[in-house]
C-alpha positions as CSV (number, residue, x, y, z in Angstrom):
1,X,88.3,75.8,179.9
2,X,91.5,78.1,179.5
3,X,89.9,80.8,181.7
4,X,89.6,78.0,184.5
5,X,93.2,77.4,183.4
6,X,94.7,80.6,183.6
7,X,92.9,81.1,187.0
8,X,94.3,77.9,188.3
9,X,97.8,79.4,187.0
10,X,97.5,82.6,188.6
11,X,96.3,81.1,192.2
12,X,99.1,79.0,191.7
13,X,101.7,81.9,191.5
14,X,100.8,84.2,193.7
15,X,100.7,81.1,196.3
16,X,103.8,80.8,195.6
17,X,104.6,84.5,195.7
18,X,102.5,84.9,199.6
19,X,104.6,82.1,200.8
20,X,108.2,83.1,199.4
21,X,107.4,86.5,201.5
22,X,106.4,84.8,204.4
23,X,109.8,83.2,204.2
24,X,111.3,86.6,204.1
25,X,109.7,88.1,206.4
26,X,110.5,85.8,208.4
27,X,114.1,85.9,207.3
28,X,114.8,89.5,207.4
29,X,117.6,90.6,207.8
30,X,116.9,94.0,208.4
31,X,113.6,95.6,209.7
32,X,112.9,97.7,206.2
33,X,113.3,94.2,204.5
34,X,110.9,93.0,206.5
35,X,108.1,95.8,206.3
36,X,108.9,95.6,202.3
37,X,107.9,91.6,202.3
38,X,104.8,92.6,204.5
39,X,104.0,95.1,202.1
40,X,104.3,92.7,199.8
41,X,102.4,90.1,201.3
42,X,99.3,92.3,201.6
43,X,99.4,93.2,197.7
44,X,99.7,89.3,197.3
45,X,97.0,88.8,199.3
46,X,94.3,91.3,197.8
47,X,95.4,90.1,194.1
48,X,94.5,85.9,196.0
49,X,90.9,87.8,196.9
50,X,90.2,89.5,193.4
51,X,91.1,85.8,192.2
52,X,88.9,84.2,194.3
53,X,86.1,86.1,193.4
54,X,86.8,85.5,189.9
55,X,86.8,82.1,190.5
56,X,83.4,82.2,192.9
57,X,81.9,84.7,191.7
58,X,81.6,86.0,194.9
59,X,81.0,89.7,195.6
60,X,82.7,89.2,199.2
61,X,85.7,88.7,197.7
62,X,86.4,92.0,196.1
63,X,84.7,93.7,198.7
64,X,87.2,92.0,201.5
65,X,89.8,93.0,199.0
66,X,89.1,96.9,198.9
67,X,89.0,96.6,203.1
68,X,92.4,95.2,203.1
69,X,94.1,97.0,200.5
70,X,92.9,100.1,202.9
71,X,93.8,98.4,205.7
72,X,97.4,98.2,204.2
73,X,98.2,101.3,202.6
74,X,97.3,102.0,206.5
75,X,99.8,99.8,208.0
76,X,102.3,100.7,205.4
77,X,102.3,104.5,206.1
78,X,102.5,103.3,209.7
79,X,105.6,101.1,209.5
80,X,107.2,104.0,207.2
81,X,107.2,106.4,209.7
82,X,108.3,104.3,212.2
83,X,111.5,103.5,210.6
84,X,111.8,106.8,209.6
85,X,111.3,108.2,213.6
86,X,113.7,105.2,214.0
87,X,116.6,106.2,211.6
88,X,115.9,110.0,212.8
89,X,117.2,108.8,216.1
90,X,119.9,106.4,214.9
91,X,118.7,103.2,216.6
92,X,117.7,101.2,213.6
């Protein structure tokens, strides 16, 4: 009962959490803001995974989480040197 609770809760939250950096993502106003809330996003989104496969008690779930925390700390490095090619060159 307060595990189903607490899981409820925590889907809840980090719901909340995906879609508040959606909207800044969305918002901006600056390109680094912007790969931070992606950044974010992902994080967000593996912990929604690990979650669901609490609440499941799927295997997928955790599994899908390891691909895309890899698949982010991927992207991340990516984005990181792009801004940093970009403020190299002053057009940021």
């Amino acid at each position: 009962m307060m595990l189903d609770f607490s899981l409820a809760l925590a889907l809840a939250a980090l719901t909340l959490a995906a879609l508040l950096n959606l909207w800044r993502f969305a918002r901006g106003p600056s390109l680094p803001d912007r790969v931070l809330a992606l950044d974010t996003l992902y994080v967000n989104a593996i912990a929604l995974l690990v979650l669901l496969g609490i609440t499941y008690g799927g295997r997928q779930y955790v599994e899908s989480a390891l691909v895309l925390a890899l698949f982010g700390f991927a992207a991340t490095v990516g984005f990181a040197l792009v801004l940093a090619r970009l403020e190299r060159s002053g057009r940021e």
